[in-house]
C-alpha positions in Angstrom: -33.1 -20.6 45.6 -33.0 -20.8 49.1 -30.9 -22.4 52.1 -33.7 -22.3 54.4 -34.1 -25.5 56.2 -30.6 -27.0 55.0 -27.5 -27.6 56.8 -24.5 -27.1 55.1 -21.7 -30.1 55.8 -17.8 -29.4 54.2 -15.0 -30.9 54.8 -11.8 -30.3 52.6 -8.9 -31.8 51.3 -5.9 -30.1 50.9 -3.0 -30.9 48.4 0.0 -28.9 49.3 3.2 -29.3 47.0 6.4 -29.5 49.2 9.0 -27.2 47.8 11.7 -29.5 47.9 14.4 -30.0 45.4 13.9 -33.4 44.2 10.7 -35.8 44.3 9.6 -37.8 46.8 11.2 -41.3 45.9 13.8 -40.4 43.0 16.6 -37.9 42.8 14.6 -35.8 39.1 14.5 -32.5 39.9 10.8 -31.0 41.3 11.3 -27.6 39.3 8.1 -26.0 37.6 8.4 -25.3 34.4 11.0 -27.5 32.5 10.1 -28.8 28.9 7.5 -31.6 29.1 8.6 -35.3 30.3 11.8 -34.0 31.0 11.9 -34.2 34.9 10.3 -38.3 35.1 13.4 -40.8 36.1 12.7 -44.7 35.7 11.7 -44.6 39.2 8.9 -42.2 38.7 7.9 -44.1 35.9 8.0 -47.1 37.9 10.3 -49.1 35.7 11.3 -52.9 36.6 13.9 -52.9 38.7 14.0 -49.7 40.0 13.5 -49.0 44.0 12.2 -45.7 45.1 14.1 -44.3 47.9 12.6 -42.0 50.4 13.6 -38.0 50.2 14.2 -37.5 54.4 13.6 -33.8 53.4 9.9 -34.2 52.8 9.4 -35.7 56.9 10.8 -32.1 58.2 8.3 -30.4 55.9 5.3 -32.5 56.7 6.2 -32.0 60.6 7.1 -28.6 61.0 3.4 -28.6 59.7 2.1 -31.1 62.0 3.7 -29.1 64.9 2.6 -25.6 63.6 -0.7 -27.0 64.2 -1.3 -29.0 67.3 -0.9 -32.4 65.9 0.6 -35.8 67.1 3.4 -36.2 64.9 4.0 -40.1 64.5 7.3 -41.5 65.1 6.8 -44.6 62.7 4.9 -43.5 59.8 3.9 -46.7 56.7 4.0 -46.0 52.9 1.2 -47.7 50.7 0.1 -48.4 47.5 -3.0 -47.1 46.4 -3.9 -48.9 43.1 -5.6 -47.2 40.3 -5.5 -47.1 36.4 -5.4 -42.9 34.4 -3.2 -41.9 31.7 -1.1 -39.6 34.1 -0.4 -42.3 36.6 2.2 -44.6 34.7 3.1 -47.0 37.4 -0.8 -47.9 37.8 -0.5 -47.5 41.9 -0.1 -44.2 44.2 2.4 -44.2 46.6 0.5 -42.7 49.7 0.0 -43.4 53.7 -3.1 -45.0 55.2 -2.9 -46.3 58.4 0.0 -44.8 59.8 0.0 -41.1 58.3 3.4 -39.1 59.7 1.0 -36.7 61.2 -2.6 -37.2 63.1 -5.1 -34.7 64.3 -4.4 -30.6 65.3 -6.8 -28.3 64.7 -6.4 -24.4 63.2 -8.4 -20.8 64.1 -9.8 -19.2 61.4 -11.5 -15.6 61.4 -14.4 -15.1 59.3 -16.4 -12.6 57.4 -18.1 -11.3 60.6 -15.3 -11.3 62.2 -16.0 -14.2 64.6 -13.8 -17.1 64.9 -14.4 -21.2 64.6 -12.0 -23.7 65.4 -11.5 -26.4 62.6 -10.0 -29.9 63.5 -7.5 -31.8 61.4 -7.8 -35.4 60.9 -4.4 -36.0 59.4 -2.1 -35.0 56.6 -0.4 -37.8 55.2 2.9 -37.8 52.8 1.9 -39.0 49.2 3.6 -38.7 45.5 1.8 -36.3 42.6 0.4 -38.2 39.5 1.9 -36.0 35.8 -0.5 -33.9 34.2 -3.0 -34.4 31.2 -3.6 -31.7 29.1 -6.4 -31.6 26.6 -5.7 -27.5 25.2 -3.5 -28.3 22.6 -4.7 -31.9 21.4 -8.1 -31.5 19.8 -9.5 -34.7 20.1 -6.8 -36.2 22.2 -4.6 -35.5 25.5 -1.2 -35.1 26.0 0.6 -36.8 28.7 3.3 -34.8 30.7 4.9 -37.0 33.6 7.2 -34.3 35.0 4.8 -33.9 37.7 4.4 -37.9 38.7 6.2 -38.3 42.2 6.8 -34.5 43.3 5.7 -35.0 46.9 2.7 -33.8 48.6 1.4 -33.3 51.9 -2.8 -34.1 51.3 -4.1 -32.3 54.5 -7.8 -33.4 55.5 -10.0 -31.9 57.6 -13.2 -33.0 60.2 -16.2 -32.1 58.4 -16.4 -29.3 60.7 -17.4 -26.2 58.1 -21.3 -25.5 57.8 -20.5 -22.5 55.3 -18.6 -21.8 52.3 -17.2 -18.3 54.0 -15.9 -21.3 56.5 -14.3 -23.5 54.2 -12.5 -20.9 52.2 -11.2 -19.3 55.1 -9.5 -22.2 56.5 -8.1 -23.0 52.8 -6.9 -19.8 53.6 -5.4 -20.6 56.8 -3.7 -23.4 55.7 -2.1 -21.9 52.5 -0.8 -19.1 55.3 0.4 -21.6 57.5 2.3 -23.8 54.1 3.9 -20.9 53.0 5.3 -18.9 56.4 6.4 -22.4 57.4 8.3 -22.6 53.9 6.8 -25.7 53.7 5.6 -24.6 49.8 5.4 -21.6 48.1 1.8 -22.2 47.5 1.3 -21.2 43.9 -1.8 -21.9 43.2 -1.4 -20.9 39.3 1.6 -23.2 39.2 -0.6 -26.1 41.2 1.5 -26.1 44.1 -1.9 -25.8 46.1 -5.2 -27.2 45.0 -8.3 -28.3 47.2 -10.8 -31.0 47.1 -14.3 -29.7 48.0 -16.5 -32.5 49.9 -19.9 -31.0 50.2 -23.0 -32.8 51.5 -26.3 -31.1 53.0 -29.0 -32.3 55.4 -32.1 -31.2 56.7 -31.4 -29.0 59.7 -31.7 -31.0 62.7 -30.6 -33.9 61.3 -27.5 -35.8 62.9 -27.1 -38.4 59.9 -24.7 -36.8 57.5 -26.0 -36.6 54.1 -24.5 -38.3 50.6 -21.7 -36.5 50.0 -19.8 -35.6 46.4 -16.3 -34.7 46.2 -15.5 -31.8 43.9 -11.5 -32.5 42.4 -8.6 -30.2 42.2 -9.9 -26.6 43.0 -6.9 -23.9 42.4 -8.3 -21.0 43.3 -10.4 -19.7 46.4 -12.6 -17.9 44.2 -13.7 -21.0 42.3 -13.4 -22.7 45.4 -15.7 -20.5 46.7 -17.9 -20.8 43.2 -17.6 -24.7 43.1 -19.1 -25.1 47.2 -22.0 -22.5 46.5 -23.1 -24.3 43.0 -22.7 -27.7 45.0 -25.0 -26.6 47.9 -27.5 -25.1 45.2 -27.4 -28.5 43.1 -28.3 -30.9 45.6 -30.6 -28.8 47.7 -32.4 -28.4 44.4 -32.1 -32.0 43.6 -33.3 -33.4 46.9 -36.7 -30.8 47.2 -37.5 -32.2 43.6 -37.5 -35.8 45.4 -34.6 -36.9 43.7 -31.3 -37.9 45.5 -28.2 -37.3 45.5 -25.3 -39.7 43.8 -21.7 -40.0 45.7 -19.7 -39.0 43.1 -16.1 -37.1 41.9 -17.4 -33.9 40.2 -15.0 -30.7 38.4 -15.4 -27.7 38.6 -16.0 -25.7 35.7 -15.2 -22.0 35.9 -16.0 -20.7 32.5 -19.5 -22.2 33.3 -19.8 -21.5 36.6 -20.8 -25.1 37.8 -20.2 -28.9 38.7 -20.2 -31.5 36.5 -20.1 -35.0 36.8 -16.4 -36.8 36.3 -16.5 -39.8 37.7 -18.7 -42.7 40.6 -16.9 -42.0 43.8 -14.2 -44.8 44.4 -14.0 -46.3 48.2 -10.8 -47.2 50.0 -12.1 -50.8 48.5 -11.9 -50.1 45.0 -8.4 -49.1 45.7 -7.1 -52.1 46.9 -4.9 -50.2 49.4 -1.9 -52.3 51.1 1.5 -51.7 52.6 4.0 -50.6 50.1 6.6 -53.7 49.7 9.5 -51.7 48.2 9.8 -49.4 51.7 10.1 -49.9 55.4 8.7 -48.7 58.0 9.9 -45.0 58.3 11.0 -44.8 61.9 12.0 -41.2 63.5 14.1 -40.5 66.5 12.8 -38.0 69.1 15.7 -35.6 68.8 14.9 -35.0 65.3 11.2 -34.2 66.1 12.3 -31.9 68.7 14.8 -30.2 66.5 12.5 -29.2 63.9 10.1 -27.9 66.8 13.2 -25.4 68.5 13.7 -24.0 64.8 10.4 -22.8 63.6 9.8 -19.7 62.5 7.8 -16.9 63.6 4.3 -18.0 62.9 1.7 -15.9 61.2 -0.3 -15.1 64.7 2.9 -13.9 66.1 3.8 -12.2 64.0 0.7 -9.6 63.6 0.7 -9.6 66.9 4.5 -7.8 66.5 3.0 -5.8 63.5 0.4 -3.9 65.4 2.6 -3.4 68.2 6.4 -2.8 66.7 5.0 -1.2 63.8 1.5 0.8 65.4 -0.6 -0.8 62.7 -3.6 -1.4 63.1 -4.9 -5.2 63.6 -6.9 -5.0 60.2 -4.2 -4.2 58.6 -2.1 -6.5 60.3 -4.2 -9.4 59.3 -3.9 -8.5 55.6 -0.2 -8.6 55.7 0.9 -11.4 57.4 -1.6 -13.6 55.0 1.3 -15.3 53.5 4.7 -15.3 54.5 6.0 -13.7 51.0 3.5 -10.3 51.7 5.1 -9.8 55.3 8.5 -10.2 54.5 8.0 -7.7 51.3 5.9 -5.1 53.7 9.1 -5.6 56.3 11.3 -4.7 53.9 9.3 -1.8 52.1 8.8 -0.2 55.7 12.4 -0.6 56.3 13.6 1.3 53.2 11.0 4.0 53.7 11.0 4.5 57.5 7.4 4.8 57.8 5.9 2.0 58.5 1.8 3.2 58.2 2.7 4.6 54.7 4.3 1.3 53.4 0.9 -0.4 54.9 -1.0 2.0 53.0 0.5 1.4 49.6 1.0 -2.4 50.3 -3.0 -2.5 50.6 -4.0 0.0 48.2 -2.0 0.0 45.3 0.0 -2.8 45.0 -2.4 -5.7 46.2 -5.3 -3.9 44.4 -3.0 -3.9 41.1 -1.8 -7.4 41.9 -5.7 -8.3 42.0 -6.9 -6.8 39.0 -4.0 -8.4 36.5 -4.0 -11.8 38.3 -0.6 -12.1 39.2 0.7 -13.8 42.8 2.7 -11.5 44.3 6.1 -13.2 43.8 5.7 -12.3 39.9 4.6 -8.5 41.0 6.6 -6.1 38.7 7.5 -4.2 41.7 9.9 -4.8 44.0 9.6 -4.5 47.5 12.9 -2.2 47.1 11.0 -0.2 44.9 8.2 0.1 46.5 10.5 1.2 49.2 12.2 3.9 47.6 9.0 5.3 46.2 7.2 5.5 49.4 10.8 7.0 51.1 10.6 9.8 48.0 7.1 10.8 49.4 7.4 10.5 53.2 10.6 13.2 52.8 8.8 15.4 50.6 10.7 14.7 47.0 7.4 13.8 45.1 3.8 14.1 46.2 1.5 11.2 46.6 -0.3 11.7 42.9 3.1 11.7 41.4 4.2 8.6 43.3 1.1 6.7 41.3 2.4 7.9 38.3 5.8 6.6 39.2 4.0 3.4 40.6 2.3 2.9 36.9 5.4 3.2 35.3 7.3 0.5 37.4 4.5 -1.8 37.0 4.5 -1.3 33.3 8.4 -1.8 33.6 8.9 1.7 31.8 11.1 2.7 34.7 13.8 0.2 37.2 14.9 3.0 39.4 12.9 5.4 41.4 15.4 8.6 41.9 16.5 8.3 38.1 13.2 8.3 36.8 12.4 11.5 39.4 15.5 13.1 38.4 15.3 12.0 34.5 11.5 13.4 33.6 11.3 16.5 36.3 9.3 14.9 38.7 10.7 16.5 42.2 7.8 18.3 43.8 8.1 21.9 44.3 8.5 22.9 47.5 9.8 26.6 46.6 7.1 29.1 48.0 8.0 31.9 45.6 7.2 28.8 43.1 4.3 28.0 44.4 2.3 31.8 45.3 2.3 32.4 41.6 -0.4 29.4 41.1 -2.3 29.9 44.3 -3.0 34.0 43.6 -3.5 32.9 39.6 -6.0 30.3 41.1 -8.0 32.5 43.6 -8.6 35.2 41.1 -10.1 32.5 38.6 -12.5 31.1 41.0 -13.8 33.9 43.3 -17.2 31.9 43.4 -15.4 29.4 45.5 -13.4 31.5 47.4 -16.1 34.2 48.6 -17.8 30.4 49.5 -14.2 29.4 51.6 -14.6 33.0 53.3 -18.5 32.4 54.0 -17.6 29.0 56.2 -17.6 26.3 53.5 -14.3 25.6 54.5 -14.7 22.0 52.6 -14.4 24.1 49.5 -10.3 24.7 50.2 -10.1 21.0 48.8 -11.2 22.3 45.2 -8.8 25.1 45.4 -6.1 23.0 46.3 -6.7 20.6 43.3 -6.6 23.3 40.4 -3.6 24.0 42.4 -1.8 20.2 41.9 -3.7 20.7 38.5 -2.1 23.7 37.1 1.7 22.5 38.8 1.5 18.9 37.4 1.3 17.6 40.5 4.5 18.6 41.3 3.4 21.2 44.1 3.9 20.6 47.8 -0.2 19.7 49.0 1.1 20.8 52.5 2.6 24.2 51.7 -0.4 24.9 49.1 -2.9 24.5 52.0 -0.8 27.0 54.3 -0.8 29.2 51.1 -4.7 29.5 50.8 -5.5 29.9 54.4 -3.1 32.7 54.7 -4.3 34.9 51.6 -7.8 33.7 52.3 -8.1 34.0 56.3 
């Protein structure tokens, strides 16, 4: 199908779990993972006679954010209720921020596909409390309710409607989960839903100033299906409005073993929610000084801190841009460079081998198998000659599989040190140019691109375990 014709309008909505200790308005602990229902206090529940109290943690999260990105960062911010009836909502209301959110406007850079850039403006990001969690796996039939969830606290960040792509819109999820997590604002686990995104999507014939009806697609936690979830959108209602039909505000899910949108629920309005100031909380009200100390003691952001990778480190910017996309994968490339003393070779790796491998099983980076210590001490065996690079894949395979914990033991222990012994070494080369003489009279004819064969039956023959370098130096002298 095509776009021709259409404009493309997205604007997202970003729900970043703060990575604080305890919830928002209680002290139950905010730690993923605990047994079902065991985390929810009264006041999460919303008991009678409870109070929530406000967690003064959560305000230095939300405005190291607001700072990190332009924003107006309001001194008195308002709670409100926000009332609506599902299973994983016990108290029937939201505790969220309307009119006076803690932070209001900013805007973030994002770099695209083509390598152009397009600034994207912020309309606000507002503190709120998580509802629990249903979960319909297990209960054939039914759902099961777990509340440990209900009152972690949240910053929801919303954008302008300012993207016209999907390659825009995931790229400033992208920016924002790089921003969350090197502030330490959350870790960002999108697996663990510590990050999820809601997709509004609307198109219009191009030229067209009114924006079209738009539908909201809920709790996206991955930018693949992100990704997925805008393109089927765009598809569906371009398709629905050429046929003459029109399109219905709505809540829609994504489905990813489908591939597609589906209908969830008729879009509420701030109406329907019967929004008004929470009565069980005053007016938060912030003194200056505290602002500016949050401002004085953030950290290095991620534009600074390629900037310092390219030039402490001699990288260049592409690679830069890969490794500082979350706080977690420059700090573990810091410290695997500092172990190895080669900063280009720990890049290398980084990209290739352990983000590749990180890619292909699904697993975030703070769950890799290996460690940035042994990813260190690998890439320090190969840069002073102890293993070659095909043998440092082998060893790579076994610390992923967890068949080895320590680099030089596992070297040591299974024979792995690469031979660096000439009189080791000239045995295999002379054995190697008197098997192949096709290649070699080839080598001495000009096809010099041939030595790389001769080379490999080389590393074939010694396991690996030969020295690439001195094996070159080998051939060219008995073949020059």
């Amino acid at each position: 199908m095509t776009r021709q014709g259409w404009e493309v309008v997205i604007g997202l909505e970003i729900h970043t779990q703060l990575n604080t200790a305890s919830k928002l308005f209680s002290g139950s602990s905010a730690q993923f993972g605990s047994a079902p229902n065991s985390q929810a206090s009264l006041v999460d529940l919303g008991f009678p006679g409870v109070l929530p109290v406000v967690n003064i943690a959560v305000f230095r999260k939300a405005i190291s954010f607001g700072l990190a990105i332009g924003a107006t960062i309001n001194r008195t911010s308002v709670f409100d209720r926000k009332n609506y009836f599902y299973p994983d909502l016990p108290k029937g209301y939201q505790i969220t921020q309307l009119d006076q959110p803690i932070v209001v406007g900013g805007e973030v850079t994002v770099t695209l596909s083509d390598d152009s850039t397009k600034t994207i403006r912020v309309t606000r990001a507002h503190l709120e409390e998580d509802a629990g969690k249903s979960l319909h796996e297990n209960y054939q039939g039914q759902s099961g309710i777990d509340l440990n969830r209900a009152g972690t606290p949240l910053i929801e960040i919303v954008s302008e409607p300012d993207m016209r792509s999907t390659d825009e819109a995931v790229a400033y999820a992208r920016k924002i989960h790089q921003l969350v997590t090197f502030l330490d604002v959350s870790d960002g686990d999108m697996s663990q839903g510590s990050f999820r995104c809601d997709a509004n999507v609307s198109v219009r014939p191009i030229g067209e100033t009114e924006l079209g009806t738009r539908t909201e697609t809920k709790n996206i936690n991955s930018f693949r299906f992100l990704e997925r979830a805008i393109d089927f959108e765009i598809d569906r209602q371009i398709e629905v409005l050429e046929n003459g039909g029109r399109v219905v505000q709505e809540t829609r899910l994504y489905d990813p073993d489908r591939d597609e949108t589906r209908t969830m629920r008729s879009k509420e309005t701030s109406m329907d929610y019967r929004y008004f100031p929470e009565p069980d909380l005053l007016p938060v009200v912030l003194e200056q000084a505290f602002i500016d100390d949050i401002a004085v003691s953030l950290p290095e952001l991620p534009e600074a801190r390629k900037t310092r990778f390219v030039t402490d480190y001699q990288l260049p910017e592409a690679d830069a841009q890969i490794l500082t996309g979350s706080r977690a994968l420059a700090d573990y490339f810091e410290a695997v460079a500092r172990i190895s003393g080669d900063a280009r070779l720990a890049s290398n790796w980084i990209r290739v081998e352990l983000l590749g491998r990180l890619n292909r099983d699904e697993i975030e980076l703070t769950h890799s198998p290996v460690t940035a210590e042994q990813l260190g001490q690998l890439t320090a065996r190969i840069q002073d000659g102890t293993i070659s690079g095909k043998i440092a894949k082998d060893i790579f395979d076994a610390l992923w599989l967890k068949r080895a914990d320590d680099v030089d033991h596992y070297i040591e222990e299974n024979g792995l040190r690469q031979m660096t012994d000439s009189s080791s070494i000239e045995p295999i080369v002379d054995q190697v140019i008197n098997d192949n003489p096709a290649q070699v009279e080839q080598y001495r004819a000009g096809k010099t691109r041939v030595l790389g064969f001769l080379v490999g039956q080389v590393m074939k023959a010694s396991g690996g375990k030969a020295n690439p370098r001195q094996v070159n130096e080998l051939f060219r002298s008995r073949l020059g």
